[in-house]
N, C-alpha and C positions, 0 to 999 in steps of 0.2 A: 112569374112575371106577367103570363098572358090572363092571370085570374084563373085557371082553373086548377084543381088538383091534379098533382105527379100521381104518374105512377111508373115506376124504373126496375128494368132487370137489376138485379143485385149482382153483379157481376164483382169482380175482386176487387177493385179499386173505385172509387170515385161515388159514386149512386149515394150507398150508404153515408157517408159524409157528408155529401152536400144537404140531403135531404136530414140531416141530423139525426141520425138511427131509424128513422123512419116516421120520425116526429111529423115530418113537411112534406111527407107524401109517403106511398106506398110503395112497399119492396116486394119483387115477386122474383122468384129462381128465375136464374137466365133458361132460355131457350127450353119455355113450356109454358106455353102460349093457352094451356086451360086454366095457370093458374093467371096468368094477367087476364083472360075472360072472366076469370072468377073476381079480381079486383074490380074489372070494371061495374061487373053485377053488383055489387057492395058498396062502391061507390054511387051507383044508381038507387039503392036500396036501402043507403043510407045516409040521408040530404043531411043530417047534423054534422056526421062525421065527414062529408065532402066539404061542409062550406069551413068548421076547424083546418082542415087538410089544406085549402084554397087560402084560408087568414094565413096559415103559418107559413104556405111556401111562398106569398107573396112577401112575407118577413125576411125568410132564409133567401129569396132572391134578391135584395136591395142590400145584403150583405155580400154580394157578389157584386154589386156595381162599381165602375169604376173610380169610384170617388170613394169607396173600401177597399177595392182590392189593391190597386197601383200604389198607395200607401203600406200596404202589407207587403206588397214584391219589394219596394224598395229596400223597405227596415228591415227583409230576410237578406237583401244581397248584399244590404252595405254589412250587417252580420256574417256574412259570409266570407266575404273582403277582408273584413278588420281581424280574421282570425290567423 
């Protein structure tokens, strides 16, 4: 959403997904900090695959907005409800 490329510990939940496999930005093992160094260097060293990285996560963010999501919470709870 701020224009630049993600880059996310890949922790158990959440990172992976939002970022679509890794599609909309970069995944690095939690809590090892030479391999997020090492993303950053890549991302610096690699301006085509930063500005891909930068298109797609401003995609997968605007799927997160509230005028997507609030409609998705809704149609999960009234699903939820009506069972």
């Amino acid at each position: 959403a701020c224009g630049t490329p993600v880059i996310a510990s890949d922790c158990p939940v959440g990172p992976a997904r939002i970022l679509d496999g890794g599609d909309a930005g970069l995944l690095v093992p939690p809590e090892q900090p030479q391999a997020l160094a090492s993303a950053m260097r890549r991302l610096v060293g690699e301006p085509e695959l930063a500005g891909r990285l930068k298109k797609a996560g401003e995609q997968r963010a605007r799927e997160f907005d509230v005028k997507h999501a609030v409609p998705a919470f809704e149609a999960l709870l009234f699903e939820l409800t009506d069972a």
